[in-house]
C-alpha positions in Angstrom: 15.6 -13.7 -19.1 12.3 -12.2 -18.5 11.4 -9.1 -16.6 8.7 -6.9 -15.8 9.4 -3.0 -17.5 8.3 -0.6 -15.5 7.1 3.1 -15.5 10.5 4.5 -15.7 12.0 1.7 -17.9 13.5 0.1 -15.2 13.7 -4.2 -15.6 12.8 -5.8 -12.3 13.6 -9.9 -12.7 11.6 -11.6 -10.4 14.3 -14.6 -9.8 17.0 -12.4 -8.6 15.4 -8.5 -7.3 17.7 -6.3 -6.5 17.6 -2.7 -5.2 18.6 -0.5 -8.3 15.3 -1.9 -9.6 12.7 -0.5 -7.0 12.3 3.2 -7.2 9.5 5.2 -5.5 8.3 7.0 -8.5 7.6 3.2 -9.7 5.8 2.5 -6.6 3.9 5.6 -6.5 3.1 5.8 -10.2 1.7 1.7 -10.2 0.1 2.0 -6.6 -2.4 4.4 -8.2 -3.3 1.9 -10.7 -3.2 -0.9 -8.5 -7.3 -1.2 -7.0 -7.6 -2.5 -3.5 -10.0 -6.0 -3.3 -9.7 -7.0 -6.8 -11.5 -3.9 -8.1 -14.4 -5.5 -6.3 -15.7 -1.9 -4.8 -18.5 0.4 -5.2 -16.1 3.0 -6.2 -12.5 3.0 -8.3 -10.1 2.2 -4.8 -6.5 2.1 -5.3 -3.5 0.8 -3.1 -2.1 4.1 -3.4 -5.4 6.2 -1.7 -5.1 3.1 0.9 -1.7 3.8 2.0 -1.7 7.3 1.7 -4.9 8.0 3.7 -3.9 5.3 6.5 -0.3 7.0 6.7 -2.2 10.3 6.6 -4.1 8.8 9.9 -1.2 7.9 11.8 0.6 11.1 11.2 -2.0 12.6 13.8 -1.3 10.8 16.6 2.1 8.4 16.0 3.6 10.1 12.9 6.7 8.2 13.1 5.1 4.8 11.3 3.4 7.1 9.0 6.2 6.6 6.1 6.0 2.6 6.7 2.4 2.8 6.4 2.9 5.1 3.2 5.4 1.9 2.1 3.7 -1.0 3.7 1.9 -2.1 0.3 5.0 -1.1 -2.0 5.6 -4.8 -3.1 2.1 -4.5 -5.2 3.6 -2.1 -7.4 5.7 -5.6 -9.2 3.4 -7.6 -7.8 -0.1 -6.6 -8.1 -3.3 -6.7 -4.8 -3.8 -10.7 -4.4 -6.8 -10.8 -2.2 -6.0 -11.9 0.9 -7.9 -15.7 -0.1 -6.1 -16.3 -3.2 -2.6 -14.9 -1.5 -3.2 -17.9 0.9 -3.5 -20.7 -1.7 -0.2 -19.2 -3.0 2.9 -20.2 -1.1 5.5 -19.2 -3.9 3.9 -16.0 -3.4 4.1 -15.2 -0.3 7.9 -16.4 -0.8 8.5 -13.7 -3.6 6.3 -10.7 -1.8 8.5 -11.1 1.6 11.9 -11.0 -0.9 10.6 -7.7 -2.1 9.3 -6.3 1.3 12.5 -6.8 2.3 14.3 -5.0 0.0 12.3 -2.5 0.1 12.4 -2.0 3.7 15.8 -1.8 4.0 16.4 0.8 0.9 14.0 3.5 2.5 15.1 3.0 6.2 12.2 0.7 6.9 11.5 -1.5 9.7 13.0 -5.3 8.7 9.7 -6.6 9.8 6.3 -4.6 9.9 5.6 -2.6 13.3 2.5 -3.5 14.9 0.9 -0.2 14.9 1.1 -0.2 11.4 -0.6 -3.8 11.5 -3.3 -2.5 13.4 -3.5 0.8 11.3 -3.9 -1.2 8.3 -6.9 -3.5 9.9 -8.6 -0.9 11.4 -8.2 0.8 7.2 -9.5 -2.3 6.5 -12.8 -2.1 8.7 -13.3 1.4 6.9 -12.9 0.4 4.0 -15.2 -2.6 4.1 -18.0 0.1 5.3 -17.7 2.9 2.9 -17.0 0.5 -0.1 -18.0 -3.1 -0.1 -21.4 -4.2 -0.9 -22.9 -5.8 2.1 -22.0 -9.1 3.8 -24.0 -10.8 5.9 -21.1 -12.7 7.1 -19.1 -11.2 9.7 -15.4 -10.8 8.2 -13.6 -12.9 11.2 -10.2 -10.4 11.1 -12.5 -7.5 11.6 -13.9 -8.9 15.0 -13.5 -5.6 17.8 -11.6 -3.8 15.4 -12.7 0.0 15.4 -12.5 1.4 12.3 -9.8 4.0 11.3 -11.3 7.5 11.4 -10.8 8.4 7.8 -13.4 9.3 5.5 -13.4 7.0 2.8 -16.4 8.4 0.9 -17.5 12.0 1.1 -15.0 13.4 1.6 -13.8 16.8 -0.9 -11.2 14.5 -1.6 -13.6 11.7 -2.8 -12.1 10.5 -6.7 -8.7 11.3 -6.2 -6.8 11.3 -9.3 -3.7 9.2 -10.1 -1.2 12.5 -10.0 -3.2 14.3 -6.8 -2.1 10.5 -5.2 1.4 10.8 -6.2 1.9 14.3 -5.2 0.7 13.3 -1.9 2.8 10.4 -1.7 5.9 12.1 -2.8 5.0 15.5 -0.3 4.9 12.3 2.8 7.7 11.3 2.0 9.8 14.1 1.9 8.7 15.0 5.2 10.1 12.0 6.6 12.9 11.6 4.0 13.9 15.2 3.2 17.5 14.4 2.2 16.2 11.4 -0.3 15.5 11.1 -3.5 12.3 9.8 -5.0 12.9 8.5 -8.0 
């Protein structure tokens, strides 16, 4: 049998996931490590400062998807940031990535299936993010037509290189505030 060991020692077999493998102090801990586009931006970018700033957005105005956003990219702490192009060539992927979603979803009270203001929170991150860190395109990105990016600062902000444990702390404070009776190991 193989596995993948993680942070906390736990073994997570990708043929049969179950739900005493996932653990948020996994999640949190990889997500840091995890960088958003393939590492492909002007600055270090993790999953992690993705899903915390976009959850950190939606707190403001609709602060009940803000722990979904927070756990919409979970599945990349086994499996990794495919870029969107790749993931599309890959249909076991998508296969194994939905098994995981799911079981993730339904051990921290998620959603079974992704809301739609957390769809839209995570495009409108996503026309941020292409601003603030990609080089520059001369081809319009088709899935960012009228979108209005999210009003986070990516860059400049005080909070500008956050470190791995400042990430998890922040993670792990959102939560609780949502999830004050769980544990999140």
């Amino acid at each position: 049998m193989t596995y993948l060991l993680t942070h906390t020692g736990k073994k997570v077999v990708y043929e049969d996931p179950q739900p005493d493998m996932i653990c948020l102090e996994d999640i949190f801990f990889s997500l840091t490590r995890v960088p958003r586009f393939g590492g492909h931006t002007r600055r270090p970018y993790s999953v992690a400062e993705h899903c915390l700033k976009g959850a950190n957005c939606l707190e403001q105005d609709t602060p009940e998807f803000a722990l979904e956003f927070l756990l919409h990219d979970a599945t990349e702490a086994y499996l990794g940031d495919v870029p969107t192009p790749l993931k599309a060539q890959m249909p076991g992927y998508k296969a194994i990535e939905k098994q995981f979603d799911a079981i993730i979803r339904e051990k921290y009270g998620l959603p079974a299936d992704m809301s739609p203001e957390v769809k839209v929170m995570d495009i409108r991150m996503l026309a941020a993010e292409k601003e603030a860190l990609m080089p520059e395109d001369p081809v319009p990105w088709e899935c960012l037509a009228g979108v209005e990016p999210a009003p986070v600062l990516i860059n400049g902000d005080r909070n500008y290189n956050w470190s791995p444990a400042a990430l998890i702390h922040g993670m792990k404070s959102l939560f609780k505030r949502y999830r004050p009776e769980a544990v999140t190991a």
